[in-house]
Residue, then its C-alpha position, 0 to 999 in steps of 0.5 A: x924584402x930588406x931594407x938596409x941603410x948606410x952612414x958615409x962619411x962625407x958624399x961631396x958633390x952631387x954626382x956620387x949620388x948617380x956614382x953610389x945608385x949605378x953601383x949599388x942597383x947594378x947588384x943582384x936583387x937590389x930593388x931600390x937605392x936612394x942615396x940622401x946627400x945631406x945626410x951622407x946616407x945610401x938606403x937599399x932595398x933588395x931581395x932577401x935571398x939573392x941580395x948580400x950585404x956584404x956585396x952592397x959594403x964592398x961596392x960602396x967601398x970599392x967606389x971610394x966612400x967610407x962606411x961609418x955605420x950600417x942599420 
């Protein structure tokens, strides 16, 4: 298991709570998405062997939010 966390720029409205989670979950071997409004941050947990970091960036992108950092 991995656990990966990732500072957005801005998350405006409670929905892109719901828009960030259905992405990101919808990926293989991810196992938990917790998406923190106040602080702009997406952490993931996902199976080492079937879950890319890369997919989860580019989902996150490709939903229209940028990624100011990743740990």
């Amino acid at each position: 298991m991995i656990s990966k966390t990732y500072q957005l720029q801005t998350l405006t409205c409670p929905s892109c709570i719901n828009k960030i989670t259905a992405g990101v979950k919808s990926l293989p071997g991810v196992e938990r998405v917790e998406v923190l409004f106040n602080s702009s941050r997406v952490k993931v947990d996902c199976t080492e062997d079937s879950c890319s970091p890369d997919d989860i960036k580019q989902t996150i992108t490709k939903l229209g939010y940028e990624i100011l950092d990743e740990k």
